[in-house]
N, C-alpha and C positions, 0 to 999 in steps of 0.2 A: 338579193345581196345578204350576205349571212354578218348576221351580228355584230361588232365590235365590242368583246369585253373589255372592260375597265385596266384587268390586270395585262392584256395586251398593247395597252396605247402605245404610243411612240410620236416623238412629234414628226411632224411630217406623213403623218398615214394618212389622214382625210386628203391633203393636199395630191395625195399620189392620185385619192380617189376622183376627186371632185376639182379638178382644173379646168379654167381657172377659179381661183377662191372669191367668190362677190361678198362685199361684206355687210354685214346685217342693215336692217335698215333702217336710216338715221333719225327716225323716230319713237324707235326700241329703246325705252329706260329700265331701269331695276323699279321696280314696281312694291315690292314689300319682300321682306326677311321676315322667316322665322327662326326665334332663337334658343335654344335645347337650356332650360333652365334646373335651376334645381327646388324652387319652392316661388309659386307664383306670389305669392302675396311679399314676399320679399322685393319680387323683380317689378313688379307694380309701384313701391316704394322709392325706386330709383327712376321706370320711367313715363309715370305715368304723375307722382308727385312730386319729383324730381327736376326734370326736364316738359312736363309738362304735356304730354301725348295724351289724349282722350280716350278716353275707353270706349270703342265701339261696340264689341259683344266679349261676352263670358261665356267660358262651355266648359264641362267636366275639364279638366286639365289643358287649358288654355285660355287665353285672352286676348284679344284683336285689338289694337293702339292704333290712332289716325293724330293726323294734324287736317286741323279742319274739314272734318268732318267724312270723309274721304274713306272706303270698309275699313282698310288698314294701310299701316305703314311696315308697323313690326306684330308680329305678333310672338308672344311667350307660350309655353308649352313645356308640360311634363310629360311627355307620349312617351318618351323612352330617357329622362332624365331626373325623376322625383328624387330627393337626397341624393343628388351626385355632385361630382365635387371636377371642376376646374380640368382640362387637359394639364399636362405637362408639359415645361417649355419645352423648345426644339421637337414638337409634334403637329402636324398640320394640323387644317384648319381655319377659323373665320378670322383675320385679320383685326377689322374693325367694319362696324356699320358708320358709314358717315352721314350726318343730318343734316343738309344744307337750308342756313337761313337763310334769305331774302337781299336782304343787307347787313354790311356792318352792326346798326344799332343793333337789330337784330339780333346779332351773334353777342353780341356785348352785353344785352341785358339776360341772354342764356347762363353766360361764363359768369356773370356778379349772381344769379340765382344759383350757381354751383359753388362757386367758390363762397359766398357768404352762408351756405349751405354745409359748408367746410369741409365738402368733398373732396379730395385728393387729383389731383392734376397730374396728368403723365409728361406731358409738353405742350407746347406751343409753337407753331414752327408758320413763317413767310413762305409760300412754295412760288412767289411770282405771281400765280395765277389765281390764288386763292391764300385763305386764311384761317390755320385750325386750331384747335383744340384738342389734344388725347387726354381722352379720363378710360376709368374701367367700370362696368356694371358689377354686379354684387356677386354675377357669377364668373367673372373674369373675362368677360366677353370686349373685343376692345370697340369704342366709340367714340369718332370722332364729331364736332361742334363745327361747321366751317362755312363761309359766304364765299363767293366767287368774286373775283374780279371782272368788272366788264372786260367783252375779250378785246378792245380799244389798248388794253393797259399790255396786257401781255405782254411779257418778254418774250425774245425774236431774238432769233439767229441772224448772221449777214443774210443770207436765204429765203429770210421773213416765216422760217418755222417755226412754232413754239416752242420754246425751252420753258424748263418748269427748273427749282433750286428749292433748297433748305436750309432759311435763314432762320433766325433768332426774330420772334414775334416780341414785339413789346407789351404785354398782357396788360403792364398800366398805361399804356395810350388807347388800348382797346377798352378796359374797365372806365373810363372818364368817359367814355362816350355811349353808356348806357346810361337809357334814360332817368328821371328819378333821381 
């Protein structure tokens, strides 16, 4: 089978290829991001003192970040971004990494270590199913803070599908329930 370039996609070409489509398998997660920085010691500052990610290993223009203990989560890298600066909006690109805590408290004692940190906050937002936070790292990269809802609570269609929505988080009902 010859190739698929990039610049030829289309959607619907696999599917012409490969039917029917079976879909990945449901123990496939995102396993670690790496993120095009502009000055590691910088980005270290945000998230490894910041939010609190461990340094697993150091190498000439990179760093490997874990939560607990684990090779990495994120890692940073200047391979091909030392002194660079920020895409431009309205240009692709990484949306945001999101860092799923545990629980609530959890995510509560993250956002009062940001905010009393006096980090800038992009939103807050109810999705139903979960509960975030948008901040931005130092290089513009976006990152989201967020706990899940047991899937018991989800919101449901008449159908019983999940719907997800974008409310208005209460940031001081979630702040009072971090610990401390």
């Amino acid at each position: 089978m010859k190739p698929i370039r990039r610049r030829d996609w289309r959607p619907g070409l696999l599917r012409a290829i490969y039917t029917p489509m079976t879909p990945i398998h449901p123990a496939a997660r995102i396993g670690h991001v790496h993120l095009k920085v502009a000055d590691l010691d910088r980005a270290l500052g945000f998230w490894r003192d910041l939010l609190g990610l461990e340094v697993m290993l150091r190498r000439p223009g990179a760093v490997f970040l874990s939560a607990g203990g684990y090779h990495h989560h994120i890692a940073l890298n200047t391979w091909e971004s030392a002194g660079g600066t920020p895409p431009p909006a309205g240009h692709t690109g990484l949306f945001h990494v999101a860092l799923l805590y545990p629980d609530r408290t959890a995510l509560a004692a993250a956002v009062r270590r940001v905010t009393e940190a006096g980090w800038p906050l992009e939103g807050a937002s109810d999705h139903g199913v979960s509960e975030a936070i948008y901040l931005r790292d130092p290089d513009g990269n976006g990152v989201e803070l967020y706990r899940d809802r047991p899937e018991a609570e989800w919101p449901r269609d008449e159908a019983g599908r999940m719907t997800m929505h974008t409310r208005h988080l209460d940031l001081a009902a979630l702040l009072a329930e971090a610990p401390g």
